[in-house]
Phi, psi and omega in degrees: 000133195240137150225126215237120160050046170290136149265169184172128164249146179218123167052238178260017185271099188260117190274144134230051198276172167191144144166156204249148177263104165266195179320042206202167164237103198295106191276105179275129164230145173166157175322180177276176182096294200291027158125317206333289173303291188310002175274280177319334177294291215289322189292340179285335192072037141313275208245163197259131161299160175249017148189154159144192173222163168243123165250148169210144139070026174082347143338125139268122160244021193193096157204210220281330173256011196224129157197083161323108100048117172322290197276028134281018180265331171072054179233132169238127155309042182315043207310184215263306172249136206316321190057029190279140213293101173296329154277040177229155184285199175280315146006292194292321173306270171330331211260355183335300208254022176242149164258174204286340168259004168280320178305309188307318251236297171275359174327317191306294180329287204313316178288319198297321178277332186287341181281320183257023171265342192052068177202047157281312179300344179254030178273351174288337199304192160214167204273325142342299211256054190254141161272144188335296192310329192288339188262324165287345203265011170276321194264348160297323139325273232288324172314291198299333186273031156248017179023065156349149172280312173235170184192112192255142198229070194282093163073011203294333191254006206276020175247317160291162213219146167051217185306004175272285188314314182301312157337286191305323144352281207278299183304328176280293159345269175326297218272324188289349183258332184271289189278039177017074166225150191273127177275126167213122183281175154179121187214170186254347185271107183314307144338322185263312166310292176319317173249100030279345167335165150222310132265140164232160175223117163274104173280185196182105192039036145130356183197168219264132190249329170202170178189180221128124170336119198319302212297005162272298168304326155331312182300347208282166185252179192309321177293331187273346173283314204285309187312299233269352178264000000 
């Protein structure tokens, strides 16, 4: 994944990043504000940059003659709050971005993701009668069972609790080894950050102030961890 001289002015708020991404999962950190969900909108295509380029998986999806369409991206997508459809079940939800006759075809995946997100007991549901965690591990099914090029992850476990969450860890982990694609998170949790990690990069008002490999970034000590988050 290359994103090379993106820019996005938001009001007085100014985006300026570059840097390339392999196979790996990547931990965005930093106050709030300093760009973080927006390096996922623009890489998701929500919102359009106003120059630079994006590539995945050898993919141009974004430079001065090109800006593909969220589902021409092949990307899944965990935004902070789930955003999940209210007239639609739960069902309806996960199955979004498949069409009905790719749903026949994928059926085995599609339960195998939905039993280990542990939201198989919530297809009965309506999307009202979701509790937060339940509503990320619904918008986590529906990222994951187009089995992505890429996977943007905003906060995606902070409703869930105890052994679900770790699951969900240990899962993201796996699919992400299996399908050799590059993950790029943003979480507050150090802790999270820390075991899932492979990098991390702290940004600081709109561009990258430093980055490195976790087993490097670790070493920082508790205080320079707690400023930098």
């Amino acid at each position: 994944m290359i994103i090379s001289n993106v820019r996005k002015q938001l009001g007085a708020f100014s985006l300026d990043i570059s840097w390339c991404a392999g196979q790996e999962i990547i931990v965005l950190f930093g106050a709030s504000g300093c760009g973080k969900s927006t390096i996922l909108r623009l890489l998701a295509g929500l919102e359009q940059p106003d120059a630079g380029r994006i590539v995945v998986a050898g993919r141009t999806l974004f430079d001065d003659t090109i800006n593909l369409r969220p589902e021409q991206r092949n990307i899944g997508y965990v935004p902070q709050y789930p955003a999940l459809f209210p007239w639609l079940n739960v069902r309806e939800n996960m199955l979004f971005a498949i069409t009905k006759q790719a749903q026949k075809g994928q059926q085995p995946w599609i339960d195998a993701m939905t039993e280990q997100c542990g939201a198989t007991g919530l297809l009965g549901k309506t999307v009202s009668q979701l509790s937060g965690g339940e509503a990320q591990r619904v918008a986590l099914v529906r990222a994951l069972v187009t089995k992505p090029s890429l996977l943007l992850l905003d906060e995606p476990f902070s409703a869930v609790d105890g052994s679900m969450r770790i699951q969900l860890r240990k899962l993201v982990q796996r699919l992400q080894q299996e399908w050799a694609i590059p993950v790029v998170m943003v979480t507050h949790d150090q802790t999270e950050a820390h075991l899932m990690g492979h990098r991390l990069i702290r940004l600081d008002d709109g561009r990258v102030k430093q980055e490195g490999k976790i087993d490097a970034m670790v070493q920082q000590t508790d205080r320079e961890l707690r400023i930098a988050y």
